[in-house]
C-alpha positions as CSV (number, residue, x, y, z in Angstrom):
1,X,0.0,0.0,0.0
2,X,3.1,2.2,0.5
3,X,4.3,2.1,-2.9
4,X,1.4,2.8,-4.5
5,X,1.0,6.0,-2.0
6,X,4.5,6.8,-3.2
7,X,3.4,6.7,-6.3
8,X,0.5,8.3,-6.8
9,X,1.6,11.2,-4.4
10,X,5.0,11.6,-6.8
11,X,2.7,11.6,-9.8
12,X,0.8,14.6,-8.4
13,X,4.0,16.4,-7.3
14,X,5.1,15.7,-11.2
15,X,1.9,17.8,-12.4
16,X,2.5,20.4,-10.1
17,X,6.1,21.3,-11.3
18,X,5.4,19.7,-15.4
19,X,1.8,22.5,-15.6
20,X,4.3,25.4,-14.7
21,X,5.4,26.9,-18.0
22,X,9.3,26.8,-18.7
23,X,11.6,26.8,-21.1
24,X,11.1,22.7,-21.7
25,X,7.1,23.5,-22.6
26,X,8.2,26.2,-24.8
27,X,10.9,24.1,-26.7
28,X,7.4,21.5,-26.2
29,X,5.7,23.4,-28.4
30,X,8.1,24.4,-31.4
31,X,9.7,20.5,-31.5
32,X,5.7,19.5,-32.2
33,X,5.3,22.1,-34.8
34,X,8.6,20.3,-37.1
35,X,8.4,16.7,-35.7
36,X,4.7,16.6,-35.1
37,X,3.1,14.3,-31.8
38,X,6.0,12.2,-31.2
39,X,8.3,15.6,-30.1
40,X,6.2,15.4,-26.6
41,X,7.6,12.0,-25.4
42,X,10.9,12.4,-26.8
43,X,11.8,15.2,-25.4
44,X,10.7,14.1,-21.7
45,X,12.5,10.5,-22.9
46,X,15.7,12.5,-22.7
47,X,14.5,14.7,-19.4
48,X,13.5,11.4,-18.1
49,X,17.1,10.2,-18.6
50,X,18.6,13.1,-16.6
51,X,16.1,12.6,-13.3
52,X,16.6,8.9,-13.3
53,X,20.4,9.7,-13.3
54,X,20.0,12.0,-10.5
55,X,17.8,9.8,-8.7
56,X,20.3,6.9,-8.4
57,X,23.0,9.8,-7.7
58,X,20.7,10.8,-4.8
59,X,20.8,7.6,-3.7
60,X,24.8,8.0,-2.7
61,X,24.2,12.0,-1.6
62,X,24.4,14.3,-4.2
63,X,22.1,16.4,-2.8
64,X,24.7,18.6,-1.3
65,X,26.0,19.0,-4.2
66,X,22.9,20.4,-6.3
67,X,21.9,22.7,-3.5
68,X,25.2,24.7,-3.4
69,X,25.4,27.9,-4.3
70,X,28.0,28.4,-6.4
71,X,26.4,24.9,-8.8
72,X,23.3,27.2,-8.9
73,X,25.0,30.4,-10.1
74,X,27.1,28.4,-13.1
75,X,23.8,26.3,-14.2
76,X,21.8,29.9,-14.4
77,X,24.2,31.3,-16.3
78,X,24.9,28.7,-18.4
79,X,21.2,27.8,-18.7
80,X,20.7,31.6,-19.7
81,X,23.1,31.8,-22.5
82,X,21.9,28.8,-24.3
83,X,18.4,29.8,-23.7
84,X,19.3,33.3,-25.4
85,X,21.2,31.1,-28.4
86,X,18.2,28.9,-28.6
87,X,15.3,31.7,-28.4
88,X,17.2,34.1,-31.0
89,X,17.5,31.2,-33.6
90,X,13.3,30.8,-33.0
91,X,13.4,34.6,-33.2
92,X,15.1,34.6,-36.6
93,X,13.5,31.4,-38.0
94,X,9.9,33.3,-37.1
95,X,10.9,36.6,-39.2
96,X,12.0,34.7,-42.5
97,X,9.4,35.9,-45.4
98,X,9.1,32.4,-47.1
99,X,9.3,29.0,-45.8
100,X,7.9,25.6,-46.4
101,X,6.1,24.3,-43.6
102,X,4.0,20.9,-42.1
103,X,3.7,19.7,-39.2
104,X,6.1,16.6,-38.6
105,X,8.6,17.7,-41.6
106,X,11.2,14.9,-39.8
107,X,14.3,15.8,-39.2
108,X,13.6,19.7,-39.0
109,X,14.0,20.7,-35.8
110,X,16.5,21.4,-32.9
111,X,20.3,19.8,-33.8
112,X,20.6,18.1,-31.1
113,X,17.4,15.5,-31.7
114,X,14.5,15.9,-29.3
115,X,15.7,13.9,-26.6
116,X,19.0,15.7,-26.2
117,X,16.9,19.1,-26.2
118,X,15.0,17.4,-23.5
119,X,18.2,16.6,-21.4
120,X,20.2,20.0,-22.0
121,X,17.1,22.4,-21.4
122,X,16.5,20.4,-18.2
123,X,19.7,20.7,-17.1
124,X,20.7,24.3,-17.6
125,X,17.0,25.0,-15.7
126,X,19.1,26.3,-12.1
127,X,15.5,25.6,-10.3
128,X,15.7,22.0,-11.8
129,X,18.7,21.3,-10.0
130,X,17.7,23.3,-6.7
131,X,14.3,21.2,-6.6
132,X,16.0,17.7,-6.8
133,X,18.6,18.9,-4.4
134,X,15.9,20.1,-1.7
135,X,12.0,18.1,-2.7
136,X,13.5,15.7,-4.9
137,X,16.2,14.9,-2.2
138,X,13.5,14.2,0.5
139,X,11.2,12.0,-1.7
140,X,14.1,10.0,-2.0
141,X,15.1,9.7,1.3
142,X,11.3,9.0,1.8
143,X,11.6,6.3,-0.9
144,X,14.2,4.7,0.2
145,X,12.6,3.1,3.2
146,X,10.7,1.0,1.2
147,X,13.8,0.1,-0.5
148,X,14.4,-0.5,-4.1
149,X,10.8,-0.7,-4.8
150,X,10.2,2.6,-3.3
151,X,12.9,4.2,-5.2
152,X,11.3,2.7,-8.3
153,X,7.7,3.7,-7.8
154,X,8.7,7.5,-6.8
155,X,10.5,7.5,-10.0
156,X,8.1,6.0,-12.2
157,X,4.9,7.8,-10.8
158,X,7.2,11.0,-11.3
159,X,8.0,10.9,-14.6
160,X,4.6,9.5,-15.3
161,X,3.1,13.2,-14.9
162,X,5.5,14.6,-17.2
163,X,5.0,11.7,-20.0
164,X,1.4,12.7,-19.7
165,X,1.6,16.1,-19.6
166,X,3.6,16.8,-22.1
167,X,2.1,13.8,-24.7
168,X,-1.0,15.4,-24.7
169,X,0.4,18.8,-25.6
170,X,2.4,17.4,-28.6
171,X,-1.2,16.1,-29.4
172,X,-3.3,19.2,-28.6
173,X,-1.0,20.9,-31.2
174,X,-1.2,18.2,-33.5
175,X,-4.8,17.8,-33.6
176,X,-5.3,21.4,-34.5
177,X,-2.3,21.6,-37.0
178,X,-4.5,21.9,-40.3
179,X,-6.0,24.8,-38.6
180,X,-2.3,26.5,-38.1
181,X,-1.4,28.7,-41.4
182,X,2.2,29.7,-41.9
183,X,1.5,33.0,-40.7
184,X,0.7,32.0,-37.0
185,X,3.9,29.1,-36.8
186,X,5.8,31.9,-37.5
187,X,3.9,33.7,-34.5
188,X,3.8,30.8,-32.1
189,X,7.7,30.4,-32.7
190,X,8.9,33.7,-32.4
191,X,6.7,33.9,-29.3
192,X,8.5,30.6,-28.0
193,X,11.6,32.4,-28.7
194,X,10.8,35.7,-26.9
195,X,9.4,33.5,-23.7
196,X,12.9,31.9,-24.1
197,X,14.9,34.8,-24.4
198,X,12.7,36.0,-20.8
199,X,13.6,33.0,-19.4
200,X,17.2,33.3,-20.1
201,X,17.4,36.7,-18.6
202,X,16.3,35.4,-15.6
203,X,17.9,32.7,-15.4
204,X,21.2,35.1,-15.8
205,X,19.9,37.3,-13.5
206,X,19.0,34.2,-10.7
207,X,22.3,32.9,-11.3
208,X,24.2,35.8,-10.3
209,X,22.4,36.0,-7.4
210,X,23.3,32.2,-6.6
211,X,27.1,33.7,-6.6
212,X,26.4,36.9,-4.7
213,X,24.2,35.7,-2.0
């Protein structure tokens, strides 16, 4: 009865941090627009990767690690200058005259594939790193009572909500694709870019703080 409590209790933590809006939905939502439904679950496949590496680092006590300062301050500001590299190239792509364009023209969007965008946005995301060093931390000291099948039910109800989450935006998006003219991709991805350029500056500005404070 434990596990399943764990869970269902880490699944509804997942939602609460996956319905936020972040760089990883924006990135969401311009990866479905070039790859078409499938983006969504890749790009959490590669997030996915990154938290269970974490988890089984948490496991041996990394959590000291990922809740110090100074790993805060370089992951903001090296989280806010690829966001601004990232953002200006959607900028840029948004303002060219004439493309063509359908939704899920393979091989079209971000160089790295979707599931390395997944892993490297997550990763430069300072307040991805501070959560699992402080919330993520305690689930798994939590889980870990219950041994390995504790460990494995925190991680799978998790990344359950984000699998979900963001799989049925790839769809949303996908479902109303014929109803998306060139005109409004081009608006959709310059405004991913200019939410991505915010969050960059921000993330600059938190990481700063992270070395000042």
């Amino acid at each position: 009865m434990e596990i399943v409590l764990i869970f269902f209790s880490a699944m509804v933590l997942g939602f609460s941090g996956a319905l936020v809006p972040g760089p990883l939905l924006s990135v969401t939502v311009r990866e479905t627009l070039k790859r078409g439904i499938s983006a969504g679950p890749l790009l959490i496949s590669g997030h996915a990767l990154l938290e269970l590496g974490i988890t089984l680092a948490l496991v041996y006590g990394l959590s000291v690690f990922l809740t110090s300062p100074v790993v805060g301050g370089i992951f903001g500001v090296l989280g806010g200058t690829v966001l601004i590299w990232m953002g200006y190239g959607m900028v840029r792509e948004a303002r060219q005259k004439t493309f063509k364009w359908e939704v899920g023209e393979a091989g079209k969007g971000s160089v790295l594939g979707p599931v390395g965008t997944g892993a490297l946005v997550s990763l430069l995301n300072p307040y991805f790193t501070l959560w699992w060093g402080t919330v993520g931390a305690g689930y798994v000291v939590i889980s870990l009572q219950y041994g390995l099948a504790g460990i494995v039910s925190f991680f799978l109800g998790h990344i359950s909500a984000d699998f979900i989450w963001y799989t049925l935006v790839s769809w949303l998006l996908v479902r109303g694709s014929g109803k998306i003219s060139p005109n409004l991709y081009r608006g959709i991805t310059g405004a991913c870019g200019v939410f991505l350029i915010a969050m960059a500056i921000f993330f600059l500005y938190s990481g700063v703080n992270f070395f000042v404070s």
